[in-house]
C-alpha positions as CSV (number, residue, x, y, z in Angstrom):
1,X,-46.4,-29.2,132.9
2,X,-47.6,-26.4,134.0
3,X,-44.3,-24.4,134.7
4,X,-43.8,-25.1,131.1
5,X,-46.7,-23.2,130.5
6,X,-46.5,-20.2,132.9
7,X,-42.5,-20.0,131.4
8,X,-44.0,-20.0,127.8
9,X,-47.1,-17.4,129.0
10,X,-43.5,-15.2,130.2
11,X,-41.9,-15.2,126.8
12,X,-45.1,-14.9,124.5
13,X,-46.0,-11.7,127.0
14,X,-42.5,-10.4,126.7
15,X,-42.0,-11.0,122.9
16,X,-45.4,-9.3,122.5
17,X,-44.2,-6.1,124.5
18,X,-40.9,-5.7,122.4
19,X,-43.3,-5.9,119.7
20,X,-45.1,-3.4,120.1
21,X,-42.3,-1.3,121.0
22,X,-40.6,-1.4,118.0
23,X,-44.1,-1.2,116.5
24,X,-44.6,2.3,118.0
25,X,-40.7,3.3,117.2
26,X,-41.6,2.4,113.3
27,X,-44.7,4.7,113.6
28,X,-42.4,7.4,114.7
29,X,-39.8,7.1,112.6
30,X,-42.5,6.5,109.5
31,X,-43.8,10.7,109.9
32,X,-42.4,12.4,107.2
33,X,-40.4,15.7,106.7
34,X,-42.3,18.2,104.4
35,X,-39.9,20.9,103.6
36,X,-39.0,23.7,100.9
37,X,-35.9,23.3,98.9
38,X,-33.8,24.2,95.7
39,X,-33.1,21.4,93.5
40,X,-28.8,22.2,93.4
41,X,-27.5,19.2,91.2
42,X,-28.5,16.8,89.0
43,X,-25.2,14.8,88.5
44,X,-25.9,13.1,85.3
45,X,-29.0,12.5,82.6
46,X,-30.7,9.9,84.6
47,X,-31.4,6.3,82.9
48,X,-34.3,5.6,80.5
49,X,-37.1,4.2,82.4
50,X,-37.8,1.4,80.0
51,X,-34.3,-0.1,81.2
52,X,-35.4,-1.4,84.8
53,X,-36.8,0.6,87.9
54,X,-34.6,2.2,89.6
55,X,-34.4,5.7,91.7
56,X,-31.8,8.7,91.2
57,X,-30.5,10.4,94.0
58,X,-30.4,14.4,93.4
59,X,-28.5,17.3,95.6
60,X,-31.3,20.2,97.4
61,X,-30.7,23.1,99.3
62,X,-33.1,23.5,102.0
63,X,-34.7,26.9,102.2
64,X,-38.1,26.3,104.1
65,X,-38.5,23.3,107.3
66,X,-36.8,21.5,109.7
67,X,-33.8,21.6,107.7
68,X,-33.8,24.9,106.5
69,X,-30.2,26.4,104.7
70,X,-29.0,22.0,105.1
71,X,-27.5,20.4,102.1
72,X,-29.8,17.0,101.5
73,X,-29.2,14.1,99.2
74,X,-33.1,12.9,97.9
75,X,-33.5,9.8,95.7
76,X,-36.7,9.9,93.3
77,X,-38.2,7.0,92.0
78,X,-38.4,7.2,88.0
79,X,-37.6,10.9,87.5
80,X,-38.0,10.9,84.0
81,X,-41.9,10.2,84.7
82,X,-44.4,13.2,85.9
83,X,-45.5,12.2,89.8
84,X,-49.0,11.8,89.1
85,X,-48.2,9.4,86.3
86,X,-46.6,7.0,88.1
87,X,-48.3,3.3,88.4
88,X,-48.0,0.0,89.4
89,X,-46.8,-0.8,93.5
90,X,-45.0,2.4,93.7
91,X,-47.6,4.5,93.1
92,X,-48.4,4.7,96.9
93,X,-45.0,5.7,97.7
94,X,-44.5,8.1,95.3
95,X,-47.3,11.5,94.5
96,X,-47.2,15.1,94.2
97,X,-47.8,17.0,91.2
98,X,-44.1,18.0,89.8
99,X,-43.7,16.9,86.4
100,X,-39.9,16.9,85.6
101,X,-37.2,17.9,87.2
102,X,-34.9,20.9,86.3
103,X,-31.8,22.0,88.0
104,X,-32.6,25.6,89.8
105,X,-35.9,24.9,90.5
106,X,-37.9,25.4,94.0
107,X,-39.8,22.4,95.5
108,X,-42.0,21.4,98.0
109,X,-41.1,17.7,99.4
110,X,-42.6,15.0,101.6
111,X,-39.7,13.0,102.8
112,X,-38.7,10.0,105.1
113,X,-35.6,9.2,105.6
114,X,-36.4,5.3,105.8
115,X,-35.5,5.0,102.4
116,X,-34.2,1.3,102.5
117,X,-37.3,0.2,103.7
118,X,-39.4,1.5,101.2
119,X,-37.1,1.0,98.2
120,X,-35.3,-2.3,97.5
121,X,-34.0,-1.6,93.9
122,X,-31.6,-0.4,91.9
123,X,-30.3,3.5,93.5
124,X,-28.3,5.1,91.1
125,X,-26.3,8.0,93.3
126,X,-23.4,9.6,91.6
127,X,-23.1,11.2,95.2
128,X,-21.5,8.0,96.9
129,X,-18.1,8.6,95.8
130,X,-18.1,11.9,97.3
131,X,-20.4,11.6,100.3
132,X,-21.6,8.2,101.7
133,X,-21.9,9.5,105.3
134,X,-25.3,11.7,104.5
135,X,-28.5,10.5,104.9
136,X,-30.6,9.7,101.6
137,X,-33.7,10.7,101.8
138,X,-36.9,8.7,99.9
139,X,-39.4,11.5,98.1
140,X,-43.2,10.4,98.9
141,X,-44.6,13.5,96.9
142,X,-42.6,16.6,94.9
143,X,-44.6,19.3,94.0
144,X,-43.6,22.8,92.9
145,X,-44.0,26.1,94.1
């Protein structure tokens, strides 16, 4: 009996170190990218938000960062709606003070690039047919400069 107990001591010890592990790895990851960039394409009108939730994935030019002069692919949740005037669960996902969005224009973003873990739904990206190597970046906050 007590073997059985030492050998289940082990494991729970062991499990709890992996844990923590990928516990620190996800804090990593989690720090987001704040960079400057040009807002290049806009595929398509995005859907009406009274349809279902959904986030639109749009084509930047980065002129300011870590990424500077790289071509990105960022999805936006509900870009019909001003930042601040998003509500409900997403509301802590999603801030900044950008309004709409319009082709040409310069912003500021806060991205991660853990987008499937922070959005579930539906991703509309016109981009896939073309490009489904590239990373697609989540937008926490949009704000313009």
């Amino acid at each position: 009996m007590i073997r059985f107990s030492l050998r289940r001591a082990l494991v729970l010890a062991a499990a709890a170190h992996v844990l923590a592990l990928v516990a620190s790895a996800d804090a990593h990851a989690a720090e987001p990218i704040v960079v400057t960039a040009k807002l290049v394409e806009i595929p398509s009108t995005p859907p009406p938000d009274d349809l279902y939730d959904y986030a639109y994935v749009m084509r930047y030019q980065v002129i300011g960062g870590p990424m500077d002069k790289q071509q990105i692919y960022v999805a936006h949740y509900k870009p019909r709606v001003a930042r601040s005037k998003i509500t409900g669960p997403m509301k802590a996902r999603v801030g900044g003070k950008l309004r709409s969005f319009t082709q040409g224009d310069v912003h500021k973003l806060k991205l991660t690039p853990d987008l499937k873990s922070i959005w579930k739904g539906a991703l509309v990206d016109e981009f896939s047919a073309t490009d489904r190597k590239s990373i697609r970046y989540w937008c926490l906050e949009a704000d313009p400069t």
